[in-house]
C-alpha positions in Angstrom: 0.0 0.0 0.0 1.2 3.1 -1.0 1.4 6.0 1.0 -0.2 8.2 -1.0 -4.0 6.7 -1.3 -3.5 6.7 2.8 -3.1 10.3 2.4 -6.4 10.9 0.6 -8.5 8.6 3.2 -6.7 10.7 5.7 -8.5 13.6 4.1 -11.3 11.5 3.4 -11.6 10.7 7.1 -11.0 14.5 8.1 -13.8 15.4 5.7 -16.6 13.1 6.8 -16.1 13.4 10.7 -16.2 16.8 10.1 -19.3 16.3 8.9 -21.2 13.8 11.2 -19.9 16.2 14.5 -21.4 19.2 12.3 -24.8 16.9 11.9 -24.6 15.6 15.6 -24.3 18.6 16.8 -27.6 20.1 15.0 -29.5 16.5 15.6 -27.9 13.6 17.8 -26.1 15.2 20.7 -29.1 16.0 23.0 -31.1 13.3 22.7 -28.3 10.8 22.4 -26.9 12.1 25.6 -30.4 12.3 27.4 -31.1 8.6 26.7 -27.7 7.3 28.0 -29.0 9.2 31.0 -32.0 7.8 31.3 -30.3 4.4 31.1 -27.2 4.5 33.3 -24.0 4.0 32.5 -22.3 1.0 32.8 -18.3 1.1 35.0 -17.1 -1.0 32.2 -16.4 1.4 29.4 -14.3 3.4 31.6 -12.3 0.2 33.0 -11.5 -0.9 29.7 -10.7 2.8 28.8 -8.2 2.8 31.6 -6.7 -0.4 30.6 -6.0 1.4 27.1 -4.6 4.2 29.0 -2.1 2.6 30.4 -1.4 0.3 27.1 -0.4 3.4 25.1 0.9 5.4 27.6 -1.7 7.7 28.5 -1.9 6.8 32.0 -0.5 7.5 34.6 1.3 10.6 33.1 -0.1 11.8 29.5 3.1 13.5 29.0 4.9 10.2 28.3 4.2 9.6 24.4 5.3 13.0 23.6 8.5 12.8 25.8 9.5 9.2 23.8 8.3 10.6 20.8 10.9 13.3 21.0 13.6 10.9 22.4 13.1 8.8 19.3 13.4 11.6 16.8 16.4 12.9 18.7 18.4 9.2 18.7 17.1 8.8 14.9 18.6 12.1 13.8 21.7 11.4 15.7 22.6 7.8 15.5 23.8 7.3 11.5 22.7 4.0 10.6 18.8 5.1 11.9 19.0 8.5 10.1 16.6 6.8 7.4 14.0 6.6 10.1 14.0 10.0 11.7 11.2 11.4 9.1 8.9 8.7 10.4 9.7 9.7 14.0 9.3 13.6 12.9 6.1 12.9 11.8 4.6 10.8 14.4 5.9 13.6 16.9 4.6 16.5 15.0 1.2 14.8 14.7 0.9 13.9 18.4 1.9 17.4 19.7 -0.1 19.6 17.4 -3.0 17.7 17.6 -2.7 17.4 21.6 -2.1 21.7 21.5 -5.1 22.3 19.0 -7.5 19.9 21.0 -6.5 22.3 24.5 -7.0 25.1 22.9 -10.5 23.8 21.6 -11.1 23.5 24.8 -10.4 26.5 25.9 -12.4 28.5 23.8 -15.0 26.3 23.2 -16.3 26.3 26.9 -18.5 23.3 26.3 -20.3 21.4 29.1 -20.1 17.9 29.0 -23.4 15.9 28.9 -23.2 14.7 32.4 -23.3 18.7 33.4 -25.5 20.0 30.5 -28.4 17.1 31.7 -28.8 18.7 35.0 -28.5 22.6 33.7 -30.9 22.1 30.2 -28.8 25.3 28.8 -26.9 25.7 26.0 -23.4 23.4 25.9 -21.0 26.0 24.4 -19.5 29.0 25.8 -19.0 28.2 29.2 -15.5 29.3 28.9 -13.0 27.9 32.5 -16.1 25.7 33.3 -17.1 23.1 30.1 -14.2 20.7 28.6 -15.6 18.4 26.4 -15.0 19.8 22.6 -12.8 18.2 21.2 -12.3 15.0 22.9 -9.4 14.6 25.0 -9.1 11.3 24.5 -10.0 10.4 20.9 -7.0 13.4 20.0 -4.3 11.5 22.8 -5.6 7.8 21.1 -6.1 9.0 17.4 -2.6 11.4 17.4 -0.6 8.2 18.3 -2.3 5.1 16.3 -3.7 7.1 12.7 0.3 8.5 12.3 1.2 5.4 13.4 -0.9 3.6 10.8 0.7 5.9 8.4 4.4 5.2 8.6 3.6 1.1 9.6 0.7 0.1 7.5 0.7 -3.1 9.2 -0.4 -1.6 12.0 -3.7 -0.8 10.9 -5.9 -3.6 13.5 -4.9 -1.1 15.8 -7.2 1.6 14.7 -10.3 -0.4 16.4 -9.4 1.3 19.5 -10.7 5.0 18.1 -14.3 3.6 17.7 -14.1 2.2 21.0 -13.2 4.7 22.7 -15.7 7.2 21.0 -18.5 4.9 21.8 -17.1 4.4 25.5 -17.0 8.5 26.5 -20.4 8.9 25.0 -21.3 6.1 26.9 -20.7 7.7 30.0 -21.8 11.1 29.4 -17.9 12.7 29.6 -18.2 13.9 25.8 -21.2 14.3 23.2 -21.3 12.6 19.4 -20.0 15.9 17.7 -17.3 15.6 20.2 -15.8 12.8 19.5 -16.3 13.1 15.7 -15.1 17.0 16.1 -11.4 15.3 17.6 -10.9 12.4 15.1 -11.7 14.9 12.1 -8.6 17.3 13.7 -6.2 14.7 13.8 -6.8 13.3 11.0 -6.4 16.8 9.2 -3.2 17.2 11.4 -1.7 14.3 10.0 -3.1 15.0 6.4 -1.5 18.4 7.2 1.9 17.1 7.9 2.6 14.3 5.6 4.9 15.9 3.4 7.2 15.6 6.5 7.7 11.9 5.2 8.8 13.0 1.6 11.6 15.2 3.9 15.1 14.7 1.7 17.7 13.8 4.8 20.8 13.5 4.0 22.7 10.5 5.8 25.2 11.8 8.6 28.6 11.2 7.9 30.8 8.5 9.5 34.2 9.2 10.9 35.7 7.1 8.2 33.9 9.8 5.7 34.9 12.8 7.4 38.5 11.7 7.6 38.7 10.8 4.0 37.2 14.4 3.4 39.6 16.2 5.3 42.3 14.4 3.7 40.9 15.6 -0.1 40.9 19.2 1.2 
């Protein structure tokens, strides 16, 4: 599989969940969120969501992708014989961190109540800047930033993308985000690594062994 046609569904995917949070948020959010209320939420979406957590390094400290992340691209870059794989770690890295700083500043300025607040205040979700957290979906953006870049660079990697469903369907499932949420934080990282693809196409020159730079010395 070529990377290119992955670069078009990224698009592709960017596109349509743009759409369906647009939709959801005009027709499914409410009363999607009022029935799960009206039926309970069951514990185990959110222990099986912690077990992911901790399998990809969200939990206990979400700052631990990033950090190897950028340990990878530095080793990669500096260690010769890995040089060929430092665009791959670029653009996993770059992914992961722009999509993790868009969906905080989504956040920010959004102001949106999640649907276990909004069920008890009726009012409108968005706007309630320092007290609502739910656009974009924190954790769709830490799971999707890792495994779609991922999928990218390692096709064979691609079983792995049953987790982002899964976790969509298990924060709606316990009121922490609404459909357009979820929807609204795949569509950004899949833009963001749409966005930074050309990274892979990079030109990088391999580094120069000692052997190399003696032999060059000695020409000058």
């Amino acid at each position: 599989m070529t990377r290119d046609p992955l670069r078009r569904r990224l698009l592709g995917l960017a596109i349509v969940s743009a759409a369906i949070a647009v939709l959801s948020g005009q027709l499914f959010d409410w009363p999607i969120s009022r029935w799960v209320a009206d039926h309970g939420q069951s514990p185990v979406w959110a222990q099986i969501v912690g077990v992911l957590e901790y399998v990809f390094g969200v939990a206990p400290w979400d700052e631990l992708v990033p950090l190897l992340l950028l340990v990878g691209t530095l080793v990669t870059w500096l260690v010769p014989h890995w040089r060929r794989a430092s665009r791959a770690w670029v653009y996993l890295t770059l992914v992961n961190l722009l999509a993790r700083n868009l969906m905080m500043w989504g956040k920010l300025f959004s102001g949106r109540f999640r649907p276990h607040q909004w069920v008890h205040l009726g009012t409108a979700t968005f706007g309630h800047v320092g007290a609502g957290t739910s656009f974009p979906s924190g954790h769709v953006t830490l799971f999707g930033s890792l495994i779609l870049p991922l999928v990218v660079v390692v096709p064979r990697s691609w079983p792995l993308l049953v987790v982002l469903p899964f976790i969509m369907i298990a924060r709606i499932a316990v009121l922490a985000h609404f459909v357009s949420d979820v929807f609204g934080a795949l569509a950004m990282v899949a833009f963001v690594a749409w966005l930074c693809f050309p990274v892979l196409r990079l030109p990088i020159a391999p580094a120069a062994t000692p052997s190399e730079s003696r032999s060059g010395r000695g020409r000058d």
